[in-house]
Residue, then its C-alpha position, 0 to 999 in steps of 0.5 A: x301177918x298170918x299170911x307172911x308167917x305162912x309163906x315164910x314157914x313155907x320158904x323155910x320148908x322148900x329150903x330144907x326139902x332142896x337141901x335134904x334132895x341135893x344130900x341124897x342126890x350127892x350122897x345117894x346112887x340115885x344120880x348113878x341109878x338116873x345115869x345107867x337108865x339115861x344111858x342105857x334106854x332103848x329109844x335112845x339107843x336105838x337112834x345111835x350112829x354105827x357103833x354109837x353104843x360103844x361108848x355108852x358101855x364105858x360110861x355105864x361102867x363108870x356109874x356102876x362104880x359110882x353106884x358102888x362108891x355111894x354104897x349102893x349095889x352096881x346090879x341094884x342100880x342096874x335094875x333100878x335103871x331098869x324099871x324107870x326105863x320100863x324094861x321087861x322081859x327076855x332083852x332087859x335080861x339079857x341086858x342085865x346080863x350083859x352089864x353084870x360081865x362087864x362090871x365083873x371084867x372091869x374090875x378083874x382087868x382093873x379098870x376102875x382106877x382114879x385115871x380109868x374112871x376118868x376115861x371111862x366117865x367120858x366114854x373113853x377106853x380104859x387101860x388093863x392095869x391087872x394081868x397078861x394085858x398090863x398096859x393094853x387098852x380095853x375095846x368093846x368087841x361084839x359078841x355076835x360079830x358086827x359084819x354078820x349082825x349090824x341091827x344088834x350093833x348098838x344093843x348092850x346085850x350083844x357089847x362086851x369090853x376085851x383087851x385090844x389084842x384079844x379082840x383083834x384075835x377074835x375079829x369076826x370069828x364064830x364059835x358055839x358062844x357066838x351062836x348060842x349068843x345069837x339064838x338069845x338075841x333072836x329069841x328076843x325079837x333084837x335079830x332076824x332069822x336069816x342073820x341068826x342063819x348066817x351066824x350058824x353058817x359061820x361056824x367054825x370058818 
């Protein structure tokens, strides 16, 4: 009879504490915060197809908002991802960074409507509803053009979200930005001399 008032208490117990985990899971950033570090994880990252972290940037997004719906902090949760990845140091800032701008352009370009969330949740792009670009859909550019520095073409340091006209005007252009972006990343140890070379060879052209 002890035994089964032991194991029925501990029944009761297990109930509880999945009911009290599923709340914080739902009602938490928490699942936004095990969403980013999934997404944003440099083993993973690294494995990716041209251009396979182009998505990965939209649904980031997405989880930040997330993160921001359940009353938690987007750069909270972000470097929250960031320690259950192990991320230290110049990349992880510069990351970090990174994130931030586009949390910040995503929510001047009015990305994170019901409609745009959406898309964003399933890597897809999200459309301009503020401003100059009304109606244009948004594209992740690379900052360091991708022709001048494919090893850093899946790295979310080097990902930014642009309106599709603007990014088009860009295209492969090198400016001082481009360069002093280019110098960040190979100070990170994410881009060779000789690519960093190419980039300054770039400038102005």
């Amino acid at each position: 009879m002890k035994r089964m008032r032991i194991r029925r208490k501990m029944g009761v117990v297990a109930v509880l504490l999945s009911v009290v985990l599923g709340l914080v899971w739902q009602f938490t950033p928490l699942q936004a915060i095990v969403a980013i570090a999934n997404l944003s994880d440099p083993g993973k990252l690294a494995t990716l197809g041209e251009r396979g972290a182009n998505p990965r940037l939209n649904k980031i997004v997405y989880w930040m908002f997330e993160a921001y719906d359940h009353g938690g902090s987007p750069e909270a949760a972000v470097e929250w991802a960031q320690r259950l990845n192990g991320e230290s140091g110049l990349r992880a800032e510069l990351v970090h960074e990174s994130l931030m701008r586009n949390w910040k352009i995503a929510r001047e370009l009015g990305l994170l409507t019901p409609e745009n969330l959406a898309k964003l949740r399933h890597g897809q792009a999200a459309d301009v509803t503020y401003g100059t670009y009304f109606g244009e859909p948004v594209e992740i550019d690379h900052i360091v053009p991708y022709s001048l520095a494919p090893e850093v073409g899946n790295e979310l340091a080097n990902l930014e979200m642009l309106p599709r006209p603007v990014n088009r005007r860009k295209s492969d252009k090198v400016t001082e930005r481009q360069v002093d972006h280019a110098e960040k990343l190979q100070e990170a140890g994410l881009l060779k001399a000789e690519t960093l070379e190419k980039v300054r060879q770039r400038l102005g052209q």
